[in-house]
PyMOL Python script that loads the backbone (N, CA, C, O; Angstrom):
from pymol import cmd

cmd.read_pdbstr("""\
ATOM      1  N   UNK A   1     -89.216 -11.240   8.176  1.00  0.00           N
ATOM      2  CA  UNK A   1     -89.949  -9.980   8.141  1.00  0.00           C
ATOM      3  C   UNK A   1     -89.142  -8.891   8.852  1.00  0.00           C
ATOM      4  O   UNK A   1     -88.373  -9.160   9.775  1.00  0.00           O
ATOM      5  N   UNK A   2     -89.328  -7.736   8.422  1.00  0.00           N
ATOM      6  CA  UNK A   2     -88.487  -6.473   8.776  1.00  0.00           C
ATOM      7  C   UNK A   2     -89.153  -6.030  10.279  1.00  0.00           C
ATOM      8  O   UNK A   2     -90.367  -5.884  10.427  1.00  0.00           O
ATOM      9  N   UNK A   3     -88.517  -5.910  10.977  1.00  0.00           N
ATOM     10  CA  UNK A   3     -88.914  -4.996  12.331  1.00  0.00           C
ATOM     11  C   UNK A   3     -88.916  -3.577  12.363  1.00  0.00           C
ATOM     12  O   UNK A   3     -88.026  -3.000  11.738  1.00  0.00           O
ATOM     13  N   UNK A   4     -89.929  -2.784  13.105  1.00  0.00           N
ATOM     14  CA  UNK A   4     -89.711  -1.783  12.583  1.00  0.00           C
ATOM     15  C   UNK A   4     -88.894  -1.039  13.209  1.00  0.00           C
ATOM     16  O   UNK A   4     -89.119   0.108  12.823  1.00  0.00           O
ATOM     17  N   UNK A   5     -88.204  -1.041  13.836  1.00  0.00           N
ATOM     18  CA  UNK A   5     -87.162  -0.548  13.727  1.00  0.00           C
ATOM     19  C   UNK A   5     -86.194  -0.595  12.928  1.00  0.00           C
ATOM     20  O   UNK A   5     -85.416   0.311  12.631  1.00  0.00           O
ATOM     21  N   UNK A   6     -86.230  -1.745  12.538  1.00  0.00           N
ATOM     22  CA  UNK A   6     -85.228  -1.872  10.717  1.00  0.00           C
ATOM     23  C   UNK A   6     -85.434  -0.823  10.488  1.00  0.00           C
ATOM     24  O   UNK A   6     -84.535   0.018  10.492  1.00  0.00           O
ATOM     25  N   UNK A   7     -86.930  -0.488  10.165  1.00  0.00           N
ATOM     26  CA  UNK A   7     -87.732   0.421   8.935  1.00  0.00           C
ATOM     27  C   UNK A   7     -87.230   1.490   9.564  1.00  0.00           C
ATOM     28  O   UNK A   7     -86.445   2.122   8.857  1.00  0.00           O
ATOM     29  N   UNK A   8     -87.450   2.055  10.972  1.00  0.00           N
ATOM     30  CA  UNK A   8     -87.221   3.392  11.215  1.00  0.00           C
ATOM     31  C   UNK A   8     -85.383   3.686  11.120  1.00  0.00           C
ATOM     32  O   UNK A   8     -85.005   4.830  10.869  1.00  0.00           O
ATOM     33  N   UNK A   9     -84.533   2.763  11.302  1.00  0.00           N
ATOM     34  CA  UNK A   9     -83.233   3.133  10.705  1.00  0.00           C
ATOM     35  C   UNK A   9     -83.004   3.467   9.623  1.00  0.00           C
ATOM     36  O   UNK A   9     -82.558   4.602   9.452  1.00  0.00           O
ATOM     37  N   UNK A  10     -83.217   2.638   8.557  1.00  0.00           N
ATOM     38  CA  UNK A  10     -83.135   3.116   7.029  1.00  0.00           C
ATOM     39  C   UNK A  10     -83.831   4.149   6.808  1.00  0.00           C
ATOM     40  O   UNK A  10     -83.299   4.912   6.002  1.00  0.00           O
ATOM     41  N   UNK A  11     -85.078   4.566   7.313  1.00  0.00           N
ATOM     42  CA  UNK A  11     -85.968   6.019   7.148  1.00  0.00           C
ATOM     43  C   UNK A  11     -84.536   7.238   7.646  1.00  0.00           C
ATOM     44  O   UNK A  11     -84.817   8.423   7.468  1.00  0.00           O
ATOM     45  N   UNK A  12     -83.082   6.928   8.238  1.00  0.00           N
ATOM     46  CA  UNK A  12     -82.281   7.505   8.840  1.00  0.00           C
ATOM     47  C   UNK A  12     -83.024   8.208  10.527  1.00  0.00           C
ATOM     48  O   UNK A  12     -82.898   9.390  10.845  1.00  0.00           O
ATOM     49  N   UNK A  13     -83.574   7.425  11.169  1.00  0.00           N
ATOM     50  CA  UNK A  13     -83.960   7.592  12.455  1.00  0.00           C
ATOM     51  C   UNK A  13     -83.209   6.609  13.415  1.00  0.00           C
ATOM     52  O   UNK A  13     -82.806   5.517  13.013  1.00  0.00           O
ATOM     53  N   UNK A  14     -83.017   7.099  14.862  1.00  0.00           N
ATOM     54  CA  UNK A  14     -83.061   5.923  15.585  1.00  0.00           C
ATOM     55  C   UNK A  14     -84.061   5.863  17.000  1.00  0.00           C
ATOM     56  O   UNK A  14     -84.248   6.871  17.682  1.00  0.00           O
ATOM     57  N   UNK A  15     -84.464   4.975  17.217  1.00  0.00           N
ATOM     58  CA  UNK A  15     -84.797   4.758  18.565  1.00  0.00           C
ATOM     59  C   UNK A  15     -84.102   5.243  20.111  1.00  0.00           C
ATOM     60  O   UNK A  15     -83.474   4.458  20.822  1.00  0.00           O
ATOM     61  N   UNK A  16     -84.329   6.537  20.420  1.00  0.00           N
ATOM     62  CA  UNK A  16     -83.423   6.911  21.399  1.00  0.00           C
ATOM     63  C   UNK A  16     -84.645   6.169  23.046  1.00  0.00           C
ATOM     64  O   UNK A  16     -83.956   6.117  24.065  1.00  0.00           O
ATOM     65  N   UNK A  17     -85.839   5.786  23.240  1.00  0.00           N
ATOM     66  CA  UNK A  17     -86.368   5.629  23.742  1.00  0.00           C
ATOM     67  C   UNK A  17     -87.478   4.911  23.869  1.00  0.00           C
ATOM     68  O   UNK A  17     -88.400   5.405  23.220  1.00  0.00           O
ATOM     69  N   UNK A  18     -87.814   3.760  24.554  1.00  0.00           N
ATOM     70  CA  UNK A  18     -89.010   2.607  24.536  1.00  0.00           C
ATOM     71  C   UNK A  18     -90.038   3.239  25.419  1.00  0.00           C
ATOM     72  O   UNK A  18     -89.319   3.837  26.220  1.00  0.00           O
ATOM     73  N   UNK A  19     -91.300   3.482  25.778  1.00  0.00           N
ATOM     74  CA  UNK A  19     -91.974   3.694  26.798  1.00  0.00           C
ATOM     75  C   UNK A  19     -93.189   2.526  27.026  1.00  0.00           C
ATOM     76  O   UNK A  19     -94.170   2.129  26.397  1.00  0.00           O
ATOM     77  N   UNK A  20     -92.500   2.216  28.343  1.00  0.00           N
ATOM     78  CA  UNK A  20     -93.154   1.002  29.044  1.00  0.00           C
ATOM     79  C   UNK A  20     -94.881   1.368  28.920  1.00  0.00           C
ATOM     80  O   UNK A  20     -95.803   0.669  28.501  1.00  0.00           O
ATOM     81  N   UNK A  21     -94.868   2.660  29.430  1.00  0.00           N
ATOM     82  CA  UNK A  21     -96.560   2.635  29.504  1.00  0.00           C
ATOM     83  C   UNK A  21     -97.140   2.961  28.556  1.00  0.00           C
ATOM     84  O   UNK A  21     -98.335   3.217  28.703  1.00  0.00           O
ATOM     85  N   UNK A  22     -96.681   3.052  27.542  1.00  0.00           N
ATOM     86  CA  UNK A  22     -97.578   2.754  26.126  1.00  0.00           C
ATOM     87  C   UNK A  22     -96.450   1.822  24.880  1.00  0.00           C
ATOM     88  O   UNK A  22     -95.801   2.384  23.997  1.00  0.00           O
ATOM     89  N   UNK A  23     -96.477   0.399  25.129  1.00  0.00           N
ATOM     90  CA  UNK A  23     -95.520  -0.384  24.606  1.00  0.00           C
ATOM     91  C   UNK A  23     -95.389   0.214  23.033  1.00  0.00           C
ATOM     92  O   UNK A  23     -94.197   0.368  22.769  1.00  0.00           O
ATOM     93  N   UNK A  24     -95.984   0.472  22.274  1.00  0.00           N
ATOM     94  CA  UNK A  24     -96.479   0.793  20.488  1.00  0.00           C
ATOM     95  C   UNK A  24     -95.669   2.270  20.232  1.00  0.00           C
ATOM     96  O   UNK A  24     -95.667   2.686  19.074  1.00  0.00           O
ATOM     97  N   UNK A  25     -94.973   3.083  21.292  1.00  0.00           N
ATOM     98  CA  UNK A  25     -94.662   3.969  21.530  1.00  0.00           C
ATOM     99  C   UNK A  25     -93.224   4.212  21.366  1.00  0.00           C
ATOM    100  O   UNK A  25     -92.581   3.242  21.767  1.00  0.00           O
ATOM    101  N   UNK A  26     -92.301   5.420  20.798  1.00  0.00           N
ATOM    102  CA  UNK A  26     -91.111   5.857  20.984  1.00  0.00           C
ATOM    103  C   UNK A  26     -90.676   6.990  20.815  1.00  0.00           C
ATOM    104  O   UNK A  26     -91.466   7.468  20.001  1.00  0.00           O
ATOM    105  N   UNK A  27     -89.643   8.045  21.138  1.00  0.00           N
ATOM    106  CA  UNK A  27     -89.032   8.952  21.046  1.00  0.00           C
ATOM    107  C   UNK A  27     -87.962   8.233  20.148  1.00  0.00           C
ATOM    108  O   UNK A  27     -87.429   7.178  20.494  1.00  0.00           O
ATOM    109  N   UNK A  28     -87.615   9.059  18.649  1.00  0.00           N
ATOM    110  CA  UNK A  28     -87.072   8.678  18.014  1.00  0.00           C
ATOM    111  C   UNK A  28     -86.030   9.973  17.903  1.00  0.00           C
ATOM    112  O   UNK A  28     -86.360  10.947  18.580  1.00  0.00           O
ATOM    113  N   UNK A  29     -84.696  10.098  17.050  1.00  0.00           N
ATOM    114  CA  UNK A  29     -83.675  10.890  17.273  1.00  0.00           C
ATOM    115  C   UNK A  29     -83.152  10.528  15.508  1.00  0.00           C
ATOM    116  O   UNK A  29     -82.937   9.377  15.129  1.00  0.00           O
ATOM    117  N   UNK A  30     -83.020  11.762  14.598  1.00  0.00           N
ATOM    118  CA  UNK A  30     -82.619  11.703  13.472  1.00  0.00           C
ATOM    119  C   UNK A  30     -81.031  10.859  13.605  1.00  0.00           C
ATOM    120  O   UNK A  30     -80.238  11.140  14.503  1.00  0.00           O
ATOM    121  N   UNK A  31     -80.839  10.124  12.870  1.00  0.00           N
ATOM    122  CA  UNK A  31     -79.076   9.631  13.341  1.00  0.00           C
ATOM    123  C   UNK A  31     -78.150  10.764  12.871  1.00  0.00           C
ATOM    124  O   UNK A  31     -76.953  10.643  13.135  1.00  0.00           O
ATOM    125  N   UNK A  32     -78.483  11.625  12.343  1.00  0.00           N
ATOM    126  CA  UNK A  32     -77.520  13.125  11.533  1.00  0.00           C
ATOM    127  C   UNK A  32     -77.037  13.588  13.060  1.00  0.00           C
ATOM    128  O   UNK A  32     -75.944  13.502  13.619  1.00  0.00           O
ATOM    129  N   UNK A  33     -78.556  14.210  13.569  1.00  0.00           N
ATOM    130  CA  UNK A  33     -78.519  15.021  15.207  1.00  0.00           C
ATOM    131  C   UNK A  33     -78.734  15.737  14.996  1.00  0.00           C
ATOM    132  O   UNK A  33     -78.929  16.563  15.888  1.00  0.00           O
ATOM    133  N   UNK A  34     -78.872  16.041  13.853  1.00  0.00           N
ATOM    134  CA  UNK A  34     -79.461  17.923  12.980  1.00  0.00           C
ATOM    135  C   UNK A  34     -81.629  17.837  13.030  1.00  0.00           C
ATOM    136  O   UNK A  34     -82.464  17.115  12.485  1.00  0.00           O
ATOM    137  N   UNK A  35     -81.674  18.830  13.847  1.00  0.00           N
ATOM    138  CA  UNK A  35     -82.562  19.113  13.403  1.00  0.00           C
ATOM    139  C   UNK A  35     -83.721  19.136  12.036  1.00  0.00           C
ATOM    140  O   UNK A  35     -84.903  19.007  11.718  1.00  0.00           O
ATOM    141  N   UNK A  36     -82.732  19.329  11.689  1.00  0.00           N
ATOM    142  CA  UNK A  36     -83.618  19.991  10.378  1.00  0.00           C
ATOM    143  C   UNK A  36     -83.501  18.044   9.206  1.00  0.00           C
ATOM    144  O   UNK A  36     -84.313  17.770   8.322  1.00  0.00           O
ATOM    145  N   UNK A  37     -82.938  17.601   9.405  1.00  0.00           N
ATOM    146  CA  UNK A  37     -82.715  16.301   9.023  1.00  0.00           C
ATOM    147  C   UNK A  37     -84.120  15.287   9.514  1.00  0.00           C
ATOM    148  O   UNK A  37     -84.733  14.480   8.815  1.00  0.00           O
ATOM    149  N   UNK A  38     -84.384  15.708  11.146  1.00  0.00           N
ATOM    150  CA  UNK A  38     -85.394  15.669  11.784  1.00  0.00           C
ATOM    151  C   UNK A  38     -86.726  15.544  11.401  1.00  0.00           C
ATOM    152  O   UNK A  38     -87.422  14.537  11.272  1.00  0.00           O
ATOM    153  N   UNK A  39     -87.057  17.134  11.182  1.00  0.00           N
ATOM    154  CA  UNK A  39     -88.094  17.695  10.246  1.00  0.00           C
ATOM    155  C   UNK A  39     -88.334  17.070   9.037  1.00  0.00           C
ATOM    156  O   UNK A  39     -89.386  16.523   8.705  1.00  0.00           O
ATOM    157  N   UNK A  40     -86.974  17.208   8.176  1.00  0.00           N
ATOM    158  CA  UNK A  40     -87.328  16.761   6.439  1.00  0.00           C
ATOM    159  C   UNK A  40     -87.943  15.583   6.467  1.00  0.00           C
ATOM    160  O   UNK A  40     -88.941  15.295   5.806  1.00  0.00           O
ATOM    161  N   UNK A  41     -87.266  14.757   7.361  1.00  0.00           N
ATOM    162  CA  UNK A  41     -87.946  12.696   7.332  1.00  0.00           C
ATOM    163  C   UNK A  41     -88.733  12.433   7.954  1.00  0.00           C
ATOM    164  O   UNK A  41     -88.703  11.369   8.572  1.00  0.00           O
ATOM    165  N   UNK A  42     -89.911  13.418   8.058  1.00  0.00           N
ATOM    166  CA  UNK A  42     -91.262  12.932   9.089  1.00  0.00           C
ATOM    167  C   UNK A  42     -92.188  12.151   7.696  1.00  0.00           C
ATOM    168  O   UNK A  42     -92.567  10.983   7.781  1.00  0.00           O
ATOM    169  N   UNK A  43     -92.384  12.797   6.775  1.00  0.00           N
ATOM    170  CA  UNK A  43     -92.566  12.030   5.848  1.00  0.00           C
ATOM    171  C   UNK A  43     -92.717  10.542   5.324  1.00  0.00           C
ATOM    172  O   UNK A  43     -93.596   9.847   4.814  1.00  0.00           O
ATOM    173  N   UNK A  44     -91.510  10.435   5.685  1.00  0.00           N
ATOM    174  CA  UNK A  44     -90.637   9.099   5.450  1.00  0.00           C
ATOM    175  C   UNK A  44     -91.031   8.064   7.160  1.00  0.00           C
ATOM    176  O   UNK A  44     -90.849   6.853   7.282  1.00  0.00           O
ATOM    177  N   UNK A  45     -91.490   8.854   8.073  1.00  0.00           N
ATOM    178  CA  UNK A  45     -91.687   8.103   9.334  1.00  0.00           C
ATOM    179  C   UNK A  45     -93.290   7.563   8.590  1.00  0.00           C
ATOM    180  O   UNK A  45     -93.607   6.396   8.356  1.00  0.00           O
ATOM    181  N   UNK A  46     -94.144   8.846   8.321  1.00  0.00           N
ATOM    182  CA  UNK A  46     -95.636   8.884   8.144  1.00  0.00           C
ATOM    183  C   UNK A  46     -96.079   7.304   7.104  1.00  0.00           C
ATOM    184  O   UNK A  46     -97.046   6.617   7.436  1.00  0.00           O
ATOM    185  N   UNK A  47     -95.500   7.063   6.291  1.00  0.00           N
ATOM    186  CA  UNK A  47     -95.300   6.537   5.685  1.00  0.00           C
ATOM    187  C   UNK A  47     -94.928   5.032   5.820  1.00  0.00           C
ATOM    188  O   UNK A  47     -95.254   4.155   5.020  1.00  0.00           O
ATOM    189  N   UNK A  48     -94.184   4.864   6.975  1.00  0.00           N
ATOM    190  CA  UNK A  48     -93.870   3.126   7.542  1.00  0.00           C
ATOM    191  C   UNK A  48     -95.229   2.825   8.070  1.00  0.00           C
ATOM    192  O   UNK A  48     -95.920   3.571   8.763  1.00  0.00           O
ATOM    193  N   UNK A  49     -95.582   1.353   7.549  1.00  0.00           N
ATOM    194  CA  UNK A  49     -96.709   0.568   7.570  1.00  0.00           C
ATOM    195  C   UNK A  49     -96.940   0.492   9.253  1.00  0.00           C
ATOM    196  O   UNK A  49     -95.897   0.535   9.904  1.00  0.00           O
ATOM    197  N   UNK A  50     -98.526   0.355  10.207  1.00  0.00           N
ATOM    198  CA  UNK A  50     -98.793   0.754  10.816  1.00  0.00           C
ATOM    199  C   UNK A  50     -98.175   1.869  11.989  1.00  0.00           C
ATOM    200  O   UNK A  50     -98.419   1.702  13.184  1.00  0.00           O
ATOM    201  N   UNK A  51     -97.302   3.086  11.461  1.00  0.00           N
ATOM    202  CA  UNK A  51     -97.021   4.324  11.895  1.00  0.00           C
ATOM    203  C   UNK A  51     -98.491   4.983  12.052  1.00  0.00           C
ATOM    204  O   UNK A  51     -99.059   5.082  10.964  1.00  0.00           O
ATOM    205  N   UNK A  52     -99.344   5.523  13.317  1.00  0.00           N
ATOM    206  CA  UNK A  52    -100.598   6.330  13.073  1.00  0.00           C
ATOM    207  C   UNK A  52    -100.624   7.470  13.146  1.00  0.00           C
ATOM    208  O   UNK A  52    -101.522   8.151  12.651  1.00  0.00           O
ATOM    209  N   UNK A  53     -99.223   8.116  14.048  1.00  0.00           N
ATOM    210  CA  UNK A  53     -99.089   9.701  14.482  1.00  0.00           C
ATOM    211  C   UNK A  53     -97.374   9.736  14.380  1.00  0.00           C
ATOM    212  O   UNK A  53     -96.607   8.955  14.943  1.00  0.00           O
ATOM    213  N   UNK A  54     -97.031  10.835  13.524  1.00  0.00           N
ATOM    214  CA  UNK A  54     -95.831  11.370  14.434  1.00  0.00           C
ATOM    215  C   UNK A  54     -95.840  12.455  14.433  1.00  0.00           C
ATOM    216  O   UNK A  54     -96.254  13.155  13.508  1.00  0.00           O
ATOM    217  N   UNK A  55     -95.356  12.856  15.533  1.00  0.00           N
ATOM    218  CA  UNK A  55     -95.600  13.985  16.482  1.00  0.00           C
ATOM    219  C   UNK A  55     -93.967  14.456  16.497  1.00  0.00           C
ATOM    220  O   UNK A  55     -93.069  13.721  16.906  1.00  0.00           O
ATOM    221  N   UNK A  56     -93.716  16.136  15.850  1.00  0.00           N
ATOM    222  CA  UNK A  56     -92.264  16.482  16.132  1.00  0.00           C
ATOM    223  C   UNK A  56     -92.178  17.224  17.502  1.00  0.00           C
ATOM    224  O   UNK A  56     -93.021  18.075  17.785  1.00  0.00           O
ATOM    225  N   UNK A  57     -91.328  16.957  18.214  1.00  0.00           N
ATOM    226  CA  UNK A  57     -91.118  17.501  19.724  1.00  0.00           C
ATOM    227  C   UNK A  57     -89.847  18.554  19.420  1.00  0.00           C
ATOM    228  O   UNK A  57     -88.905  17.946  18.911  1.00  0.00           O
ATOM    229  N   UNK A  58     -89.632  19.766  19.579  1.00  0.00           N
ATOM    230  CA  UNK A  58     -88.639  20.315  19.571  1.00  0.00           C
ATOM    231  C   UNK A  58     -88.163  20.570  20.840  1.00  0.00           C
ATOM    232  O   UNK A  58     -88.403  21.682  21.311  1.00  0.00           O
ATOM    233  N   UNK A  59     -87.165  19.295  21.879  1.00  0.00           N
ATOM    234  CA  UNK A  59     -86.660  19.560  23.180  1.00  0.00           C
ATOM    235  C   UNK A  59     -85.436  19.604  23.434  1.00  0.00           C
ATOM    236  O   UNK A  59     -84.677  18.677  23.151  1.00  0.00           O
ATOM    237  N   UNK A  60     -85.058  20.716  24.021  1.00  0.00           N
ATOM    238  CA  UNK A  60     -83.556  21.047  24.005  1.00  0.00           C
ATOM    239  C   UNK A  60     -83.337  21.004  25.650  1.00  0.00           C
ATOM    240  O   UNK A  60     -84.148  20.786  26.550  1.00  0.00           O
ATOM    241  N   UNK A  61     -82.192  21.241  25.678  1.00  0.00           N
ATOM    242  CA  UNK A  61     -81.478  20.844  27.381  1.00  0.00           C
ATOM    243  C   UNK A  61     -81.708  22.360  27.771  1.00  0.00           C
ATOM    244  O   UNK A  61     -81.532  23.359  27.074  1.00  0.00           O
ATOM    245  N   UNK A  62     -82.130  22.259  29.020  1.00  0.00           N
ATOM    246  CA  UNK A  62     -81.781  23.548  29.648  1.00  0.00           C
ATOM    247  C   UNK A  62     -81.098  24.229  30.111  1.00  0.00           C
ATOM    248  O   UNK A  62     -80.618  23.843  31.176  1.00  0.00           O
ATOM    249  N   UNK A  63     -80.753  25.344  29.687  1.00  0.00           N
ATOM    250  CA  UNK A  63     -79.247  26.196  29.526  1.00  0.00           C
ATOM    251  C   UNK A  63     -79.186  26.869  30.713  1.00  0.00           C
ATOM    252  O   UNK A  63     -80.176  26.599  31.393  1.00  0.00           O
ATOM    253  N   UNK A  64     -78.515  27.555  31.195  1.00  0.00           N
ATOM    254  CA  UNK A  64     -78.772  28.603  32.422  1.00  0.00           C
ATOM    255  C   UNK A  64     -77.715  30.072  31.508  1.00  0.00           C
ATOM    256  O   UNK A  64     -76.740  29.979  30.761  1.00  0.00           O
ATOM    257  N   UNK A  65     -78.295  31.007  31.894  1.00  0.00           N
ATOM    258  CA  UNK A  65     -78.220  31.902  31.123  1.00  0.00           C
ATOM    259  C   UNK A  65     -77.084  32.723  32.227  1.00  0.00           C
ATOM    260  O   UNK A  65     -76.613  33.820  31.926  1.00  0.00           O
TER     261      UNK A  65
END
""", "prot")
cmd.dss("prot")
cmd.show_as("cartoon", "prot")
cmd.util.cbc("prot")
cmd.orient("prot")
């Protein structure tokens, strides 16, 4: 049987993050790094068998101006 993380690689995602306090949980990272690659494949996340929410975070590093 496929893990899902299989599933979320081939969707072209990866797992940049596990969170202990909610095990069912991850911060995922397009493998492109493009944004917008990001966006287009939420779809394609919504869609993997028990997926219930994904949620797009737009977080960037903080710059000093």
């Amino acid at each position: 049987m496929e893990s899902q993380r299989e599933v979320i690689n081939r969707a072209g995602y990866e797992v940049t993050q596990s969170l202990a306090y909610a095990p069912h949980t991850a911060w995922l990272r397009a493998k492109s790094g493009k944004i917008v690659d990001a966006i287009a494949g939420i779809s394609q996340l919504e869609a993997i068998a028990n997926v219930e929410n994904v949620e797009p975070q737009m977080l960037m590093e903080r710059s000093l101006r």
